[in-house]
Structures are given as structure tokens and as C-alpha cells.
N, C-alpha and C positions, 0 to 999 in steps of 0.2 A: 672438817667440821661436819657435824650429823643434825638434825633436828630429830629431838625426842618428845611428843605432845606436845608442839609448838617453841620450845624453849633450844635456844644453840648450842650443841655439846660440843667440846672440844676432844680429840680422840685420843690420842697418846703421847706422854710427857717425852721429851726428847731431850733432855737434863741427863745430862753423862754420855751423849753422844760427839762424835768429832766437830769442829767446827763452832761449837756453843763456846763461848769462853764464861766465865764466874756471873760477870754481872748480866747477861743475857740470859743466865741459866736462871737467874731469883727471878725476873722478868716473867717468863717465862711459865715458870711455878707458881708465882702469883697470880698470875690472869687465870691460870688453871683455875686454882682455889676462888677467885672472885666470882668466877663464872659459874659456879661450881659443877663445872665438871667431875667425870671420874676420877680419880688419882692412880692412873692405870702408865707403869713403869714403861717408856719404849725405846728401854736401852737394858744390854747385860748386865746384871748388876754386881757380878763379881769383879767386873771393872771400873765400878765406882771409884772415884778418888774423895778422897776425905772430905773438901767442901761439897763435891757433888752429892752425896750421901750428909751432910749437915742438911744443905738446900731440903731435902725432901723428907728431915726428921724435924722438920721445922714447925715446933707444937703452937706457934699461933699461926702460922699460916695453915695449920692443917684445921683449926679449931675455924678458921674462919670458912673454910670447905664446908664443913662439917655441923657447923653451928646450927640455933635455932632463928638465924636471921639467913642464912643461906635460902635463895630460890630453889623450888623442888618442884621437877618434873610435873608433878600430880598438881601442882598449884593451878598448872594448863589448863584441867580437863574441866568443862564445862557439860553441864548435860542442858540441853535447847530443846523445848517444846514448841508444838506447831500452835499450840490453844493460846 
């Protein structure tokens, strides 16, 4: 996890890596997009397997990343006077 202007980012999706099995992988991608994080792939993607690659064509989860209700970085930035 990173902080970006006060808000927690999460860093790279791990969805199509060894050890995730299906329902850990939606989990997973979901908190992403809640949080909304980047959607930044951290696995080869030519070894995708078919749900792992549905998992992350997923146009309401991405819509909900992506949305106009999604938290954005810039919501953080406050500018604070001394007057």
C-alpha cells in the first residue's frame, strides 16, 4: 500500500497469480476498485485463464473504480492559510 495526498493506494492486482484461487481473485479486485485504486495488472497476462481475465473485464466493477462516486486522490488536497 502507498499513500497518495493522504488517501491509501493499493499497488498491484495479483489476480492470475499462483496461489489466488477464483473467489479470492473477485475479492481481491473488488477492494481494488472500492478503494479505487489503480487497476495496474501484477501478473503476465498471457497467462491469464479465462475467469481470471472475465475477473478483470468486469464492466461494473470497473465502472465502480472509475465512477463519478469513486474517491479521487485530489479530493485530499486542501490548501490551509495562516490568516
Amino acid at each position: 500500500m502507498s499513500k497518495v495526498l493522504g488517501r491509501t493506494r493499493l499497488i498491484s492486482l495479483k489476480v492470475g497469480n499462483n496461489g489466488i484461487d477464483d473467489n479470492e481473485a473477485i475479492s481481491h479486485f473488488s477492494m481494488w476498485a472500492l478503494m479505487s485504486s489503480p487497476l495496474i495488472i501484477g501478473t503476465d497476462v498471457r497467462t491469464l485463464t479465462a475467469p481470471n481475465l472475465a475477473i478483470y473485464l468486469n464492466p461494473a466493477v470497473i465502472a465502480l473504480n472509475q465512477g463519478v462516486f469513486a474517491p479521487r486522490s485530489i479530493d485530499a488536497v486542501h490548501t490551509h492559510s495562516n490568516t
